[in-house]
N, C-alpha and C positions, 0 to 999 in steps of 0.2 A: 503493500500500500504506500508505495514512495510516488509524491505526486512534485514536479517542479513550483522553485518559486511562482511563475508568471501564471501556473493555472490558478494561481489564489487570489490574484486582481483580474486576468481577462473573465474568469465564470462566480466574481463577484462574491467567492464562500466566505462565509463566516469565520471567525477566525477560532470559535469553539469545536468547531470539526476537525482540526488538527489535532491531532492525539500528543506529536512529541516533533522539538524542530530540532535535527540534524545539525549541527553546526562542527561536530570532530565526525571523521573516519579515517577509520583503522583500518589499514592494506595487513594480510597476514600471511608468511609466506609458506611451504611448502616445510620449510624446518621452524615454523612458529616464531621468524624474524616479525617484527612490527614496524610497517613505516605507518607515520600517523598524518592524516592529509586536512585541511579546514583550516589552517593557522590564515589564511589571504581573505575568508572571510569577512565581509563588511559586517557589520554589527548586527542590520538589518537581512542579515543574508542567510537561508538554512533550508535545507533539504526538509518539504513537510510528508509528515507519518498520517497516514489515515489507517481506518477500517471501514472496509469496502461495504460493511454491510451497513452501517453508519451515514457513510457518502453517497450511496445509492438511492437509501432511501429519500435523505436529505433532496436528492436533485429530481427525484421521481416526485416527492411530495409539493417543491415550487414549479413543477410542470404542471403541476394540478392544477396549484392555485392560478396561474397566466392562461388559465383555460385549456390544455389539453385532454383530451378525454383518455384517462387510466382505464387500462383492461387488464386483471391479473389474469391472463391467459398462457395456451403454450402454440405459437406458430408452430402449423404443420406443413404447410405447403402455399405454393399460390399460380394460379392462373396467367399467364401473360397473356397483355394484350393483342386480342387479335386486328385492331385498328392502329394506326400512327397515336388518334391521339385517345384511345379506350384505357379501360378503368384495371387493373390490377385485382383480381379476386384472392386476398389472402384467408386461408383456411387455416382456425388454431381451435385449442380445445377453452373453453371461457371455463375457470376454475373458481369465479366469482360463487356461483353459485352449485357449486360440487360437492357429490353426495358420494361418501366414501373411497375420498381421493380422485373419484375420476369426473373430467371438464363434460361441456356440454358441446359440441360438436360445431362450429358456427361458421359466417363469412364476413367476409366484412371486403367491400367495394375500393376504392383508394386511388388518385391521380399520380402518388410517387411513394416508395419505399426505400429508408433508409437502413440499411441491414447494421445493427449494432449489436447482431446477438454472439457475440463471441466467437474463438480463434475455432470454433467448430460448426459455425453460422450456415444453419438452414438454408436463410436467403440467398450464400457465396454458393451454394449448390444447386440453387433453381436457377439461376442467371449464369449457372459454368461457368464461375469465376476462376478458376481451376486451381490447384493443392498448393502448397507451399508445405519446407521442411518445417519440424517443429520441436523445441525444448518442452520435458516435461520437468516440472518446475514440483516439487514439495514440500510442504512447512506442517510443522506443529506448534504452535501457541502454546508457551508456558508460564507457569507466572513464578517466579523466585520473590526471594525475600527484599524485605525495602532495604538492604545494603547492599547486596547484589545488582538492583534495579536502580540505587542512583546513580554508579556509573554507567549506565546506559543513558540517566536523562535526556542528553544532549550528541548520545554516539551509535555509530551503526559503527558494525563489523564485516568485515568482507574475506572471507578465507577461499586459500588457493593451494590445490594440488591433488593430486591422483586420487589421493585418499577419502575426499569429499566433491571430486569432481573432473572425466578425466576432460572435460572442455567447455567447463563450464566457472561457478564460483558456487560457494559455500555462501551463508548470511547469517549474522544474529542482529536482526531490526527490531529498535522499541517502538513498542504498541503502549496503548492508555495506561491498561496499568499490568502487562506483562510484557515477553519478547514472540516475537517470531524466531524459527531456528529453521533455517531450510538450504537446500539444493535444488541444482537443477542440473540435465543431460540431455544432449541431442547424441549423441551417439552409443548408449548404452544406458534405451531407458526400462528396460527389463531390471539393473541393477540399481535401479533408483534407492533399494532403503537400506540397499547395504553402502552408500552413498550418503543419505540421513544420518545411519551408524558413525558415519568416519568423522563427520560436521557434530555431533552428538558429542563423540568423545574430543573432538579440537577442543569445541569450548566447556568444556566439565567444567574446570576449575571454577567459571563465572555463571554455569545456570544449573551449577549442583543442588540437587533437592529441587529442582523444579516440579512443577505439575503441571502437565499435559490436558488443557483444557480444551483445544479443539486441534483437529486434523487437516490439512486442505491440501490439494492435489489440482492441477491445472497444467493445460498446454500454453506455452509461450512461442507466437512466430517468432520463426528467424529470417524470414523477409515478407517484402507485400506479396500479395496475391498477382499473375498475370496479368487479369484484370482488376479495377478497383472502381470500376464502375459503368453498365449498360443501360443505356437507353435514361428510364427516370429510376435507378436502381444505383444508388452511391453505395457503398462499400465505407466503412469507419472503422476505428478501432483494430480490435484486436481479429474480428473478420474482414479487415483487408489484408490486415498483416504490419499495421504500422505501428512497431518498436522498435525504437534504438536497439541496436544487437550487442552495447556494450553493459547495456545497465539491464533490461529484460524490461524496463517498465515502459507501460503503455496507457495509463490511465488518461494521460492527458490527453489522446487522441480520441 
């Protein structure tokens, strides 16, 4: 959940929605050398920490209010138009009113679709947007003791080498009031948690006794999609494919 400075004045956030601002990081090497990077710093300068589920809702809830119409549904498919200038038929299941998990089956009409549903986007596959490779990215959320966790107030971590990663990086990010601990692999993602394991034991000595409050698992692209956008069909985010390939973050797209 590392979002840059400038999406916090272009999309207006609050500055309560920041969980924790980055201002040190720690580069960690392969034999646990430390370069420490943040000293150039402006005062006003820091890498901000969210949670996604926090943030989501946060921007879902002032599209409401600016008049968007909220559907908590699930896009199944959609129709293209058979005219130049005809209507889009997207088919999702409406959860709104769902009775033992499962949606009610619906349509809904539309002049343009914007595909933002992520690096595995339904939409990028009705419009053959075509594949792109991808990191698989996983973290566990723990939460250590408040002496543990003040050295994190103001620090992320970033570990490097075979043993947590063989081409990717390691991370311990602070959250509100715990850490993230994760890796990721594009080349060996079948070995993802014995990857976890090696990021696990680098940082022991700092999220000793932790506890393990939630799990997350996700694809990260490593480039855009061929296409990134047909006809009135734009492509965003993480289903076009657009993140930096040296940091993995994409929120801001």
């Amino acid at each position: 959940g590392a979002i840059p400075l400038c999406m916090v004045g272009e999309f207006d956030l609050p500055q309560e929605l920041i969980d924790r601002r980055v201002r040190k990081m720690t580069m960690i090497s392969p034999t646990n050398k430390e370069v420490q990077i943040g000293s150039t710093l402006a005062d006003d300068e820091y890498i901000g920490m969210v949670r996604r589920e926090v943030l989501d809702s946060y921007m879902r809830d002032r599209a409401g209010e600016k008049g968007a119409t909220l559907i908590n549904g699930l896009f199944m498919g959609m129709t293209l138009p058979q005219t130049k200038n005809g209507s889009y038929v997207l088919t999702y299941n409406d959860l709104g009113d769902a009775v033992s998990g499962k949606g009610t089956k619906k349509t809904l009409e539309v002049d343009v679709v914007i595909g933002a549903d992520g690096a595995n986007s339904r939409v990028a596959k009705e419009i053959e947007a075509g594949d792109y490779e991808y990191a698989i990215a996983f973290q566990e959320r723990m939460r250590i003791d408040d002496e543990k966790m003040e050295y994190y107030k103001e620090r992320a971590e970033m570990y490097v080498g075979d043993d947590v990663s063989p081409d990717f990086y390691a991370w311990v990010f602070p959250k509100y009031d715990h850490v993230a601990v994760g890796t990721g692999t594009v080349v060996d993602k079948k070995g993802i948690q014995k990857y976890q394991q090696g990021i696990r034991d680098r940082a022991e000595p700092r999220i000793r006794g932790g506890e393990i409050i939630r799990v997350e698992a996700h694809p990260i692209p490593e480039h855009p999609r061929p296409w990134r956008t047909k006809d009135r069909v734009p492509l965003v985010g993480d289903a076009a494919g657009n993140v930096p390939k040296f940091s993995g973050e994409g929120i801001y797209f």
